[in-house]
N, C-alpha and C positions, 0 to 999 in steps of 0.2 A: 421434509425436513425444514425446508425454509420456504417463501414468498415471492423472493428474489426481485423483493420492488424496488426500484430507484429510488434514492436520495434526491429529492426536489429540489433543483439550483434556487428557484424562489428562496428556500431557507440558508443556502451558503452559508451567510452570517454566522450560523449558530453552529459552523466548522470551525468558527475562530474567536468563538467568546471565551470572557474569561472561565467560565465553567470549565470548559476543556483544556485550557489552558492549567489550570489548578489539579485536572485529576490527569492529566498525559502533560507535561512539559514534555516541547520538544525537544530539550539536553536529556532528556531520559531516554529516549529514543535514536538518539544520536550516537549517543554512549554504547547503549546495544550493539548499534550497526557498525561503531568505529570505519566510517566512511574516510576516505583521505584524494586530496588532492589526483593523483594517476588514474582515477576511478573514472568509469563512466557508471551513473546507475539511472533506473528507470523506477519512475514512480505509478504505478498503476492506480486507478482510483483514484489519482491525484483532488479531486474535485477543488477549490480555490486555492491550494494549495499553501495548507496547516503542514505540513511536514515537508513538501517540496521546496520552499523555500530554505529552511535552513541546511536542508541536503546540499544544494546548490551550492551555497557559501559554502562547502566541505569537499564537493568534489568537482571534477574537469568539468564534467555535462552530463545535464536527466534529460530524461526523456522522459518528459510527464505526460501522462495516456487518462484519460477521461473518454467514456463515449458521451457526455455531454458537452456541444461545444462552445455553452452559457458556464460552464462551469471555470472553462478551459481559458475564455475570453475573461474574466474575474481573476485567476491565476497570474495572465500576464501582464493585465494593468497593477496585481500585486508588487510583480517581478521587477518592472517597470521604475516605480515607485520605492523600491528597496533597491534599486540598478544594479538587480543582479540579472544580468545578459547572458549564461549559458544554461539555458532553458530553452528545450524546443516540445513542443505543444503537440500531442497527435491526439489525434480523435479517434477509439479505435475502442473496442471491446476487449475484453482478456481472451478471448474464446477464437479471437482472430487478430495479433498484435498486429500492425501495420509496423513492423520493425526486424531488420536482417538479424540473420544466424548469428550467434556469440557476438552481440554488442553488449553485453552488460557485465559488468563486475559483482552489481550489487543489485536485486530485485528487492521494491520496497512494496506490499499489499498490505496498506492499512485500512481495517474497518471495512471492508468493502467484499471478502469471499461469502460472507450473508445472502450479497444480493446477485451472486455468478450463477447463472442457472445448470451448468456443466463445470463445477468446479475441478474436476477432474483433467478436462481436454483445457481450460485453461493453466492449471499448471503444469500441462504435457506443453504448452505453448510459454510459459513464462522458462522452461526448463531451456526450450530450443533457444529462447533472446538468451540465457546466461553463455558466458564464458565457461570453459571446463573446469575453471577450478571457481567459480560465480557461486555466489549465495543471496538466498530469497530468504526477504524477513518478511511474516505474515504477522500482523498482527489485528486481531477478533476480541469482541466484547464478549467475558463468560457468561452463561445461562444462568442470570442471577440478576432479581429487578434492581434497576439503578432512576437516577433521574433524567439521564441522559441516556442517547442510542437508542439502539432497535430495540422495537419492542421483542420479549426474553424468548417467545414461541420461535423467531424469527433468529435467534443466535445456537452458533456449533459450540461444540464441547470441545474442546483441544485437541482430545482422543480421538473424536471424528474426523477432524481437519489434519492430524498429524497421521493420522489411517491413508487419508484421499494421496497426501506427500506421498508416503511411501509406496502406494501404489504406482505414482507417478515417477516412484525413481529417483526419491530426496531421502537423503540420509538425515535424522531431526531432532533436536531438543529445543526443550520446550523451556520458557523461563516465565514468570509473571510480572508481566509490569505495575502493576500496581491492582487494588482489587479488585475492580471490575473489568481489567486486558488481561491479556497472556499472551506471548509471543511464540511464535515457532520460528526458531533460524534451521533454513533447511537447503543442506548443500549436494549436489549431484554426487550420484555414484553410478 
């Protein structure tokens, strides 16, 4: 199905140009997940963190999870630099979170289930960090060539990714963000 190659920190950058910026603003996203202040959420795949910053401004504390720690170290001179201080950095794979039972409100996997090689036992692990009443937003580039992202052999189908949820025990709808994302919000049952 997929490759499951890493995202090169050498290219970061091009996690926060304005290309991306024009086809995913981050208020589109935001909007989605209506994140708030009482929340704790966990940004997986965080990589320099495009989306983890403005989560941060919205709620208590993320836990941004990169297994790159060039990625992670980019991130917090971000964070730094925005002074935004409740951000904590872990270094860790989705497939083995370094993070306790129900700490999360809100799980955020953006662009990054492409390259999980056990997408499955990861979201049997992203399921154990939520809260019981916690919801995981995934969001995946569709199987359609664009100018940007993974290459198209490399990208799941909604269907697929919203199949592996439900195996794993998320209840899910799916909504599009724009034409080349779709999002799954998928909440435990």
């Amino acid at each position: 199905m997929t490759n499951h190659h890493r995202f090169p920190p050498e290219r970061a950058e091009a996690l926060i140009n304005e290309e991306r910026r024009q086809l995913l603003p981050t208020d589109r996203v935001m909007a989605w997940m209506a994140p708030d202040q009482s929340m704790t959420a966990v940004d997986i795949g965080c990589g320099n963190g495009y989306l983890t910053l403005p989560l941060a401004e919205r709620v208590q504390e993320v836990f941004a999870v990169d297994v790159a720690e060039e990625m992670l170290d980019k991130l917090m001179v971000r964070a730094g630099e925005a002074h935004i201080n409740n951000i904590e950095a872990v270094q860790s794979d989705m497939e083995n979170l370094q993070l306790k039972d129900h700490t999360a409100d809100q799980i955020l996997v953006a662009f990054v289930a492409h390259e999980i090689p056990n997408l499955y036992e990861a979201l049997l692990e992203a399921k154990r960090v939520l809260k019981p009443e916690g919801t995981l937003f995934l969001a995946e580039w569709e199987p359609v060539e664009t100018s940007f992202g993974p290459p198209v052999a490399e990208r799941m189908a909604a269907s697929a990714v919203q199949h592996v949820l439900e195996q794993a025990g998320f209840k899910v709808e799916e909504t599009s963000l724009n034409e080349a994302n779709y999002g799954l919000k998928a909440t435990k049952t």
